[in-house]
C-alpha positions in Angstrom: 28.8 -28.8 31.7 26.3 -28.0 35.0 23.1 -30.1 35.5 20.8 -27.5 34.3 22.3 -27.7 31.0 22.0 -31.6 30.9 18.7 -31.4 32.4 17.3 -29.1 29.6 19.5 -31.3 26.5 17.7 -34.3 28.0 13.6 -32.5 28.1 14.4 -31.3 24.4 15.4 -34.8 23.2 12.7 -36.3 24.6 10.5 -33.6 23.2 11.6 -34.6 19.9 11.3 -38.4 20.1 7.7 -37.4 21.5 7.2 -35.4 18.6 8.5 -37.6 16.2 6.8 -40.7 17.4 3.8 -38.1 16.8 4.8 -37.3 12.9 5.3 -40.4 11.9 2.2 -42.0 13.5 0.0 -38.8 12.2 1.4 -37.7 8.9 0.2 -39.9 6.7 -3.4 -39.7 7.7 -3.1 -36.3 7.7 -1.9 -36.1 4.4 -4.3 -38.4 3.0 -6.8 -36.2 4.7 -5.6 -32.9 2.8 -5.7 -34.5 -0.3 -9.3 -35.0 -0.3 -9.7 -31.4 0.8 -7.4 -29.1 -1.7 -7.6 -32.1 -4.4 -3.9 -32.2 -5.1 -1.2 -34.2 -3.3 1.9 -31.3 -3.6 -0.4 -28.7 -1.9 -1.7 -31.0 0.7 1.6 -31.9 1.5 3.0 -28.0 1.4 0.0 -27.5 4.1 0.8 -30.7 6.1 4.2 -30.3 6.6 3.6 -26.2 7.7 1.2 -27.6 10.0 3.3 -29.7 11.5 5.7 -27.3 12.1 3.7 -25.4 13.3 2.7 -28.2 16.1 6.6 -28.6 16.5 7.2 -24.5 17.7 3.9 -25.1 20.2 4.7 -28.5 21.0 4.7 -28.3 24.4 0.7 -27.0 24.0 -0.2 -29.5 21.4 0.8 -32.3 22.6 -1.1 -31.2 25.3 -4.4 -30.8 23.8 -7.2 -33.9 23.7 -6.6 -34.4 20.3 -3.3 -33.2 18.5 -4.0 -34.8 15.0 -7.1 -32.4 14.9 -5.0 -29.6 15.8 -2.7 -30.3 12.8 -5.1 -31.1 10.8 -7.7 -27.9 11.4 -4.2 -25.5 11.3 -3.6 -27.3 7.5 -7.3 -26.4 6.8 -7.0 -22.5 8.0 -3.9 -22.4 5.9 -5.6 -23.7 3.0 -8.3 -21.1 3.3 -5.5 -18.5 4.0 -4.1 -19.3 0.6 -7.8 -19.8 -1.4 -8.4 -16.0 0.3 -4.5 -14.9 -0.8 -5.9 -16.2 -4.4 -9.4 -14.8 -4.6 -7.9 -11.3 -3.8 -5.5 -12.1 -6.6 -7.7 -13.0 -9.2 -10.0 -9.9 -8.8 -7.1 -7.6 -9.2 -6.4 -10.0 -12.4 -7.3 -12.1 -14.7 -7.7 -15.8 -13.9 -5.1 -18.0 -15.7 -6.1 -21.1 -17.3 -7.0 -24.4 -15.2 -4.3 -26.5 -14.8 -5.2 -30.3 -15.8 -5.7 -32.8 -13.2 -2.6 -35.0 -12.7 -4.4 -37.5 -10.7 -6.9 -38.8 -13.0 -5.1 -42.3 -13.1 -8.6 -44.6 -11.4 -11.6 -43.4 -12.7 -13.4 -44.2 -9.4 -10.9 -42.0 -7.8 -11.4 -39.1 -9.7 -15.3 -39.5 -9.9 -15.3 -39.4 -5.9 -12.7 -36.5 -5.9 -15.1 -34.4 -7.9 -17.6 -35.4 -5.8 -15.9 -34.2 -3.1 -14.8 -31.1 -4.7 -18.6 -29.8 -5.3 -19.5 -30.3 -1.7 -19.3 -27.1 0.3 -16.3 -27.2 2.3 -17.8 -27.7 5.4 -19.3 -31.1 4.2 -16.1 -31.9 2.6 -14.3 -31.3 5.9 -16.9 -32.8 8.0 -16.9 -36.7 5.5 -13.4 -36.3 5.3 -12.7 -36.4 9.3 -15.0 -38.8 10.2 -15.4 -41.2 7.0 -11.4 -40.9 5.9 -9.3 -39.5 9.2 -11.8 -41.9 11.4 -12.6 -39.4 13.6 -15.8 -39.5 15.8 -18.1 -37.0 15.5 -17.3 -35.6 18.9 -13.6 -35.4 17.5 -14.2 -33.6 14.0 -16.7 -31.4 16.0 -13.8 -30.4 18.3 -11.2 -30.2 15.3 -14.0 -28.0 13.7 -14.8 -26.3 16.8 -18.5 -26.6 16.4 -21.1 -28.4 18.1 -21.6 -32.3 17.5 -24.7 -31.7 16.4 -24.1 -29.6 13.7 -21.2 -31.6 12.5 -23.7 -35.2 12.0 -25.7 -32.0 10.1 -23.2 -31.3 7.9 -22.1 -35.2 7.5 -25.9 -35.9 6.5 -25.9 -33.5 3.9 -22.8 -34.4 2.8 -23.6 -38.1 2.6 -26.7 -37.1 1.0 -25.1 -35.2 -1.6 -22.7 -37.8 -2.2 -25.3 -40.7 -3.0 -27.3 -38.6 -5.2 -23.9 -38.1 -7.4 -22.1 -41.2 -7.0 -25.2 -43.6 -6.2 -24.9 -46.4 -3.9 -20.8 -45.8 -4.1 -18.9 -47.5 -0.4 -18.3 -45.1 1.6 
Protein backbone atom coordinates (compact mmCIF):
# COMPACT_ATOMS: atom_id res chain seq x y z
CA UNK A 1 0.00 0.00 0.00
CA UNK A 2 1.87 3.63 -1.02
CA UNK A 3 1.40 6.69 1.27
CA UNK A 4 -0.98 8.34 -1.01
CA UNK A 5 -3.32 5.70 -0.65
CA UNK A 6 -3.11 5.83 3.29
CA UNK A 7 -3.02 9.47 3.20
CA UNK A 8 -6.41 9.65 1.24
CA UNK A 9 -8.11 6.43 3.63
CA UNK A 10 -7.09 8.52 6.55
CA UNK A 11 -8.87 12.39 5.08
CA UNK A 12 -12.07 10.20 4.18
CA UNK A 13 -12.33 8.77 7.75
CA UNK A 14 -11.90 11.79 9.26
CA UNK A 15 -14.40 13.24 6.90
CA UNK A 16 -16.81 10.95 8.07
CA UNK A 17 -16.30 11.24 11.91
CA UNK A 18 -16.58 15.10 11.02
CA UNK A 19 -19.66 14.40 9.33
CA UNK A 20 -21.13 12.24 11.67
CA UNK A 21 -20.30 14.16 14.75
CA UNK A 22 -22.35 16.77 12.50
CA UNK A 23 -25.56 14.32 12.02
CA UNK A 24 -25.89 13.41 15.11
CA UNK A 25 -25.51 16.82 16.79
CA UNK A 26 -27.96 18.43 13.89
CA UNK A 27 -30.46 15.80 13.05
CA UNK A 28 -32.73 15.94 15.53
CA UNK A 29 -33.24 19.71 15.43
CA UNK A 30 -33.52 19.48 12.06
CA UNK A 31 -36.05 17.08 12.08
CA UNK A 32 -38.08 18.64 14.69
CA UNK A 33 -37.78 21.73 12.52
CA UNK A 34 -39.45 19.95 9.40
CA UNK A 35 -42.08 18.71 11.25
CA UNK A 36 -43.44 22.00 12.04
CA UNK A 37 -43.00 22.99 8.34
CA UNK A 38 -44.65 19.91 6.13
CA UNK A 39 -46.80 18.92 9.44
CA UNK A 40 -46.05 15.22 9.32
CA UNK A 41 -43.11 13.45 10.94
CA UNK A 42 -42.47 10.53 7.88
CA UNK A 43 -42.14 13.44 5.32
CA UNK A 44 -39.98 15.55 7.39
CA UNK A 45 -37.91 12.84 8.01
CA UNK A 46 -37.87 11.62 4.02
CA UNK A 47 -36.65 15.50 3.53
CA UNK A 48 -34.12 15.47 6.43
CA UNK A 49 -32.40 12.49 5.70
CA UNK A 50 -32.08 13.59 1.59
CA UNK A 51 -30.83 16.73 2.86
CA UNK A 52 -28.34 15.33 4.73
CA UNK A 53 -27.14 13.43 2.02
CA UNK A 54 -27.12 15.77 0.22
CA UNK A 55 -24.64 17.75 2.75
CA UNK A 56 -22.60 14.28 2.83
CA UNK A 57 -21.82 14.31 -1.38
CA UNK A 58 -20.70 18.33 -0.84
CA UNK A 59 -19.31 17.83 2.44
CA UNK A 60 -16.19 19.21 1.92
CA UNK A 61 -18.29 22.73 0.92
CA UNK A 62 -20.76 22.48 3.76
CA UNK A 63 -18.87 21.97 6.31
CA UNK A 64 -17.32 24.84 5.13
CA UNK A 65 -20.02 27.25 5.06
CA UNK A 66 -20.81 29.72 8.35
CA UNK A 67 -23.69 27.75 9.20
CA UNK A 68 -24.19 24.06 7.89
CA UNK A 69 -27.41 23.26 9.86
CA UNK A 70 -28.96 26.11 7.77
CA UNK A 71 -27.66 24.66 4.77
CA UNK A 72 -29.46 21.27 5.53
CA UNK A 73 -32.13 22.66 6.71
CA UNK A 74 -32.98 25.40 3.73
CA UNK A 75 -32.02 22.26 1.06
CA UNK A 76 -34.96 20.11 3.24
CA UNK A 77 -37.15 23.23 2.63
CA UNK A 78 -36.46 23.51 -1.41
CA UNK A 79 -37.18 19.91 -1.53
CA UNK A 80 -40.34 20.25 0.19
CA UNK A 81 -41.41 22.93 -2.24
CA UNK A 82 -40.01 20.72 -5.10
CA UNK A 83 -42.47 18.01 -3.98
CA UNK A 84 -45.67 20.62 -3.10
CA UNK A 85 -44.83 21.92 -6.97
CA UNK A 86 -44.43 17.95 -8.24
CA UNK A 87 -48.05 17.77 -6.52
CA UNK A 88 -49.81 20.89 -7.64
CA UNK A 89 -48.93 19.93 -11.29
CA UNK A 90 -50.47 16.56 -10.36
CA UNK A 91 -53.57 17.58 -8.99
CA UNK A 92 -54.51 19.90 -11.95
CA UNK A 93 -53.99 17.12 -14.40
CA UNK A 94 -56.29 15.22 -11.74
CA UNK A 95 -58.54 15.00 -9.41
CA UNK A 96 -57.54 15.64 -5.74
CA UNK A 97 -57.82 12.46 -3.57
CA UNK A 98 -59.33 12.65 -0.34
CA UNK A 99 -57.36 14.23 2.82
CA UNK A 100 -55.71 11.86 4.65
CA UNK A 101 -56.51 12.18 8.65
CA UNK A 102 -54.03 13.72 10.93
CA UNK A 103 -52.13 10.96 12.77
CA UNK A 104 -50.68 13.33 15.16
CA UNK A 105 -53.64 14.73 16.88
CA UNK A 106 -52.55 12.89 20.23
CA UNK A 107 -52.13 16.73 22.58
CA UNK A 108 -54.68 19.04 21.77
CA UNK A 109 -52.17 21.93 22.37
CA UNK A 110 -50.04 20.40 19.79
CA UNK A 111 -52.31 20.15 17.20
CA UNK A 112 -53.99 23.59 17.83
CA UNK A 113 -50.36 25.23 17.34
CA UNK A 114 -49.68 22.93 14.32
CA UNK A 115 -52.71 24.35 12.58
CA UNK A 116 -51.66 27.50 13.61
CA UNK A 117 -48.68 26.96 11.97
CA UNK A 118 -50.08 25.48 9.00
CA UNK A 119 -52.32 28.73 8.04
CA UNK A 120 -49.24 30.93 8.26
CA UNK A 121 -47.78 31.63 4.82
CA UNK A 122 -44.72 29.75 4.52
CA UNK A 123 -42.44 32.31 4.84
CA UNK A 124 -43.72 33.10 8.38
CA UNK A 125 -43.82 29.50 9.10
CA UNK A 126 -40.19 29.17 8.04
CA UNK A 127 -39.10 32.33 9.56
CA UNK A 128 -40.91 31.23 13.65
CA UNK A 129 -39.79 27.98 13.03
CA UNK A 130 -35.89 28.95 12.70
CA UNK A 131 -35.62 31.41 15.18
CA UNK A 132 -38.44 30.36 17.89
CA UNK A 133 -37.86 26.25 17.42
CA UNK A 134 -34.28 25.74 15.52
CA UNK A 135 -32.89 28.81 17.82
CA UNK A 136 -31.53 30.51 15.23
CA UNK A 137 -30.76 34.33 15.33
CA UNK A 138 -32.26 36.38 13.04
CA UNK A 139 -28.97 36.97 11.20
CA UNK A 140 -28.81 33.07 10.93
CA UNK A 141 -32.50 32.26 9.57
CA UNK A 142 -31.95 35.42 7.30
CA UNK A 143 -28.78 33.72 5.92
CA UNK A 144 -30.50 30.14 5.83
CA UNK A 145 -33.32 32.12 4.02
CA UNK A 146 -31.05 34.11 2.09
CA UNK A 147 -32.84 37.31 2.70
CA UNK A 148 -32.02 40.32 4.45
CA UNK A 149 -32.29 40.45 8.43
CA UNK A 150 -34.60 42.91 8.19
CA UNK A 151 -37.10 41.32 6.28
CA UNK A 152 -36.83 38.12 8.22
CA UNK A 153 -37.83 40.18 12.00
CA UNK A 154 -40.72 41.34 9.13
CA UNK A 155 -41.87 38.19 8.54
CA UNK A 156 -41.26 36.88 12.36
CA UNK A 157 -43.63 39.90 13.45
CA UNK A 158 -46.30 38.94 11.28
CA UNK A 159 -46.03 35.70 12.04
CA UNK A 160 -45.96 36.21 15.79
CA UNK A 161 -48.79 38.47 15.20
CA UNK A 162 -50.78 35.99 13.46
CA UNK A 163 -50.08 33.51 15.90
CA UNK A 164 -51.43 35.48 19.08
CA UNK A 165 -54.55 36.51 17.33
CA UNK A 166 -55.25 32.49 16.84
CA UNK A 167 -53.78 30.98 19.70
CA UNK A 168 -54.05 34.09 22.26
CA UNK A 169 -51.49 34.60 24.79
CA UNK A 170 -50.06 30.84 23.97
CA UNK A 171 -45.80 30.46 25.10
CA UNK A 172 -43.99 30.80 22.44
Amino acid sequence: MDTGSVARDLEIEREEASFEVFFEQHYPSVARALVLVVGGETEAEDLVEEAFARAWDRWDRVRAMASPAGYVYRTAVNLHRNRLRRLARELRRHRPPEPAPDPAGAAEDRDRIRRALAALPLNQREAIVLVGWFGLDTGEAAAALGIKPASLRSRLHRARTALRSQLGEFDE
